[in-house]
C-alpha positions in Angstrom: 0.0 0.0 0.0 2.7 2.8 -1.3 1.7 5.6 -3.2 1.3 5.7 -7.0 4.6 5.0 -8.0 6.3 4.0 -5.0 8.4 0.3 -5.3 9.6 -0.5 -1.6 8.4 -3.4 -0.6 7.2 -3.1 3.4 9.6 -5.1 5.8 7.3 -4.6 8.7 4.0 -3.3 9.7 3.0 -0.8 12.1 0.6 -2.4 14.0 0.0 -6.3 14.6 -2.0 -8.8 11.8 -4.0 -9.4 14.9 -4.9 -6.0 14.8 -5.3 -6.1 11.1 -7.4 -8.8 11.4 -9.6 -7.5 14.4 -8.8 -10.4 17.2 -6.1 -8.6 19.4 -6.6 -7.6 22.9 -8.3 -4.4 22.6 -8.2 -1.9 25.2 -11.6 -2.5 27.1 -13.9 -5.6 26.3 -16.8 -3.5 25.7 -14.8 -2.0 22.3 -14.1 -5.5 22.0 -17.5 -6.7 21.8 -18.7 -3.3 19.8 -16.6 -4.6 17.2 -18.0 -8.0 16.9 -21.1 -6.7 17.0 -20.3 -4.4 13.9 -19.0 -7.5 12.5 -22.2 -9.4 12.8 -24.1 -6.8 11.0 -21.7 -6.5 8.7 -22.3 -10.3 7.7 -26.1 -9.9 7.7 -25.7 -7.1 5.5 -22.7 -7.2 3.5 -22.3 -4.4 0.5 -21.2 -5.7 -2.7 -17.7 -5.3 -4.0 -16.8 -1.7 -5.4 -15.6 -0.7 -8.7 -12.3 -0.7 -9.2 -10.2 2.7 -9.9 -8.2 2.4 -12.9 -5.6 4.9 -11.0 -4.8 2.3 -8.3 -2.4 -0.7 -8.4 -1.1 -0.9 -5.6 -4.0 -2.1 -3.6 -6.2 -5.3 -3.2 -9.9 -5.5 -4.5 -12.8 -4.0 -2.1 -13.7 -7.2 0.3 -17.3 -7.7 0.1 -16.9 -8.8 4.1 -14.6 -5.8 5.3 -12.2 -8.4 6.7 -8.4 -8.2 7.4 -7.0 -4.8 5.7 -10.8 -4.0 4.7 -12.0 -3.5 8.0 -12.7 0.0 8.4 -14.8 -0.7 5.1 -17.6 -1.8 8.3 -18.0 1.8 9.5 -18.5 3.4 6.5 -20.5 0.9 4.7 -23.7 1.8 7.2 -22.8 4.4 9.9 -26.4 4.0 11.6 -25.0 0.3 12.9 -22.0 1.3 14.6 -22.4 0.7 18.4 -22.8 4.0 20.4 -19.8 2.6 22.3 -17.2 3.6 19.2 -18.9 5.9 17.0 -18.2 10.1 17.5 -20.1 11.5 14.5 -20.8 10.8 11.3 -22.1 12.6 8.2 -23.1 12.2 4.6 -19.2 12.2 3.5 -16.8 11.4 7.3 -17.3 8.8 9.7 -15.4 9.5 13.2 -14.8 6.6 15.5 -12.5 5.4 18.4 -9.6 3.8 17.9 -10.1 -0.4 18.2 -6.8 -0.4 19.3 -5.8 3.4 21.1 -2.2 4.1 21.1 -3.5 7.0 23.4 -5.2 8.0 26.5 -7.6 9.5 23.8 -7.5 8.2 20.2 -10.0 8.7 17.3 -9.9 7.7 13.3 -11.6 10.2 11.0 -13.1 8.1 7.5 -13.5 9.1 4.9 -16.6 7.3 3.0 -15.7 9.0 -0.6 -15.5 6.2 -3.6 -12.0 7.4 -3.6 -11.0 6.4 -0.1 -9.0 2.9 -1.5 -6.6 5.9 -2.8 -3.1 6.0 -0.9 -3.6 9.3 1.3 -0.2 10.7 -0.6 -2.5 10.5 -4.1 -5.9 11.8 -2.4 -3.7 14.6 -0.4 -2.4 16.1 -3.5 -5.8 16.8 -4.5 -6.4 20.7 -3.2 -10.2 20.6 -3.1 -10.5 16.7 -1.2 -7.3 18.1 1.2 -9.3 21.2 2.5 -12.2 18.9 2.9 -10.6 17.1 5.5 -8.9 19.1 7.2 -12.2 21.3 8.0 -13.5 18.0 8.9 -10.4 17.1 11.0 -10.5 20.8 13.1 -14.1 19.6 14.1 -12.8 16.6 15.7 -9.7 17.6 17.3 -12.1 20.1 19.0 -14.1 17.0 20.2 -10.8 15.3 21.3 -9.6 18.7 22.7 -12.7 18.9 24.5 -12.6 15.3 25.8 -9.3 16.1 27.5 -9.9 19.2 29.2 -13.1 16.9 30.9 -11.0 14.3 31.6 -8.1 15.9 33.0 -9.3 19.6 33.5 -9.1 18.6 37.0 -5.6 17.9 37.2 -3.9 20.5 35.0 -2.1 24.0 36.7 -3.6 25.9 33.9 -7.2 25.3 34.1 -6.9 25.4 38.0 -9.3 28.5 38.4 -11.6 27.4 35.3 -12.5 24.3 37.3 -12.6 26.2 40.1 -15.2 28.4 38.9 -17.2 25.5 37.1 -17.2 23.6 40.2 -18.8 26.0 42.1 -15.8 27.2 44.2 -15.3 30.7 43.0 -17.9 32.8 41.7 -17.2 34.9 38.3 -17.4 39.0 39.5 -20.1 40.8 37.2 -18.7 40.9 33.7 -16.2 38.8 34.2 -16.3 35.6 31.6 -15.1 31.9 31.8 -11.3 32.1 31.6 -10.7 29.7 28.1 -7.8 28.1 30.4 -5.8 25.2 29.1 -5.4 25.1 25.2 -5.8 21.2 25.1 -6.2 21.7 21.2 -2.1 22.1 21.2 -2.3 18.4 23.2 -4.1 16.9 20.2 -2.3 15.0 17.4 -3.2 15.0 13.8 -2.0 12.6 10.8 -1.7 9.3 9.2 0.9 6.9 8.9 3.2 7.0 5.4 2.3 3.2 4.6 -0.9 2.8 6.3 -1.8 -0.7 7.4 -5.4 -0.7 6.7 -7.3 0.0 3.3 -9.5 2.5 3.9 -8.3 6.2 4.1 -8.1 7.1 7.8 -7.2 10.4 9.4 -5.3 9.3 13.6 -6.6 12.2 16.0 -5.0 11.4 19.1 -4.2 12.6 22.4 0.1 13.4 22.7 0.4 10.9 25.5 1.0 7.7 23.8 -0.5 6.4 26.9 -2.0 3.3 26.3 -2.1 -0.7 27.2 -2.4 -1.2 23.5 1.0 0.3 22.7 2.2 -3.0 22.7 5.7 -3.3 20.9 8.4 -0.5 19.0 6.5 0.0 16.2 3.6 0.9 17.5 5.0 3.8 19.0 7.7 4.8 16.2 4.3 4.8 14.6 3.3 7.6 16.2 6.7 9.5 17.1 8.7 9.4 14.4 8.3 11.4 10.9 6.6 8.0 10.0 3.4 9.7 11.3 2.9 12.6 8.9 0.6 15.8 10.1 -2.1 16.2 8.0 -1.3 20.2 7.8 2.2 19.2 6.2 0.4 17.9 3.1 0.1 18.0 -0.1 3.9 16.6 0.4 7.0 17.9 -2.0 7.7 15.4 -4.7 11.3 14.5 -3.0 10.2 14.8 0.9 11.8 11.7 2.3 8.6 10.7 4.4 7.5 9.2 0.8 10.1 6.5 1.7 9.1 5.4 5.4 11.3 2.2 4.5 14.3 3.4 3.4 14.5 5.9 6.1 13.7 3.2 8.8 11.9 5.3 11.2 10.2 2.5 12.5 13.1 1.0 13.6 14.5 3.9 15.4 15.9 4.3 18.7 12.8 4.9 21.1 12.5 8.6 22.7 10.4 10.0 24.6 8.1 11.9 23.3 8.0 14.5 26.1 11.7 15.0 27.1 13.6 13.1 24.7 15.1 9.8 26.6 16.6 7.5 24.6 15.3 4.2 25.4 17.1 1.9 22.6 14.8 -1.4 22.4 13.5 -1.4 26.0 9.9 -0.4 25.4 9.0 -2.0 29.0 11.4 1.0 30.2 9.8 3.7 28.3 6.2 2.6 29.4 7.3 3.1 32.7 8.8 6.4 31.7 5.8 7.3 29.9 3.3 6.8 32.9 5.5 9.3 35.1 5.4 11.7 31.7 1.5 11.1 31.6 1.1 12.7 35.1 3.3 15.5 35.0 1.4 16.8 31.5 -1.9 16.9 33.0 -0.5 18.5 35.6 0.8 21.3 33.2 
């Protein structure tokens, strides 16, 4: 799945085929079970193969069943029948969901449900009028993410101290006076896709910065996500010789692991930087 043109072969994947395929662990057992349950409408009510685009070679035929790569095919086949549990929003032409698999205390995927969306994000991005599209789409949900933050860990954080304070009842606003806009949790949001995405379907990763998560589960899951192998969606359409267009031969998965925070070289020992990263996950709600 490399863009028009591309010829490395992929050495490695960024997530796991159990992921790919929808069995591993996921991160609770109720988006476990919201999956299987997608799964089992999907199967009732399977939508017949799409027509292929004479543009793309590089990627496999439309499964009728949404399985393995196809999987994200199940949320925007029907919207109405994803369970409450994973589904944010959806519209006539974006499907927001959470993450199977988070790699973040927060973690959503923004779909696209376009007849296009088999396209590698490198071809689709070059196109001004689909680009501006999604990114409008993508500021609405990194305000829902942002958002989702500040009420999970408004509580915690130095800089939205005396917006809680006031919300909670402690300290009343003097006449005039308006809520304090506090914490921008908008700068805490990531945006961007991977340069060789795993799955199929064109997917947008907002996450939380934290990488904070029990399914960050092996190196390249967080290279993945902390390397230039995650691309922001704001950096596109992408120059012609811009060396993320060869995630291979630059080997960011297969980088040193570093802290995303302060920078700690970890080597190999992801059991290390976990441990690292929980310390890291306090002190920035904190800030």
């Amino acid at each position: 799945m490399v863009a028009t043109g591309e010829t490395e072969s992929r050495p490695s994947e960024a997530i796991t085929q159990e992921e790919i395929e929808g069995t591993a662990e996921a991160a609770s057992p109720k988006a476990r079970n919201a999956f299987a349950e997608l799964m089992s409408l999907s199967k009732r009510k399977a939508a017949p193969p799409a027509k292929a685009d004479s543009r793309v070679s590089k990627r496999p035929a439309v499964s009728s069943n949404f399985s393995g790569r196809h999987g994200l095919g199940l949320y925007t086949h029907d919207p109405t029948k994803v369970p409450d549990s994973q589904m944010v929003f959806y519209n006539q032409d974006f499907v927001a969901i959470h993450d199977l698999y988070p790699k973040a205390s927060i973690h959503t995927l923004l779909l696209s449900t376009s007849a296009r969306n088999l396209e590698h994000p490198f071809d689709l991005f070059a196109d001004p009028e689909f680009l501006k599209s999604y990114q409008n789409e993508v500021k609405k949900l990194k305000g829902i993410v942002a958002a989702e933050l500040r009420r999970k860990y408004g509580r915690f954080s130095a800089q939205d101290k005396y917006r809680e304070a006031i919300l909670n009842g402690d300290i009343e606003l003097a006449d005039g006076e308006e809520l304090p806009k506090g914490r921008d949790w908008e700068k805490d949001v990531m945006v961007g896709i991977h340069a060789d995405p795993s799955m199929a379907h064109l997917h947008v990763h907002v996450l939380s910065v934290d990488r904070c998560s029990p399914c960050m589960r092996n190196k390249h899951h967080y290279n993945s996500f902390s390397t230039p192998y995650f691309i922001d969606i704001a950096d596109f359409p992408l120059a012609a010789n811009d060396e993320r267009r060869h995630p291979w031969k630059m080997g960011y998965l297969n980088r040193d692991l570093l802290c995303w925070r302060c920078g700690m070289n970890f080597g190999n020992k992801l059991a290390q930087l976990k441990r690292h990263l929980e310390e890291e996950f306090e002190a920035w709600k904190a800030e």
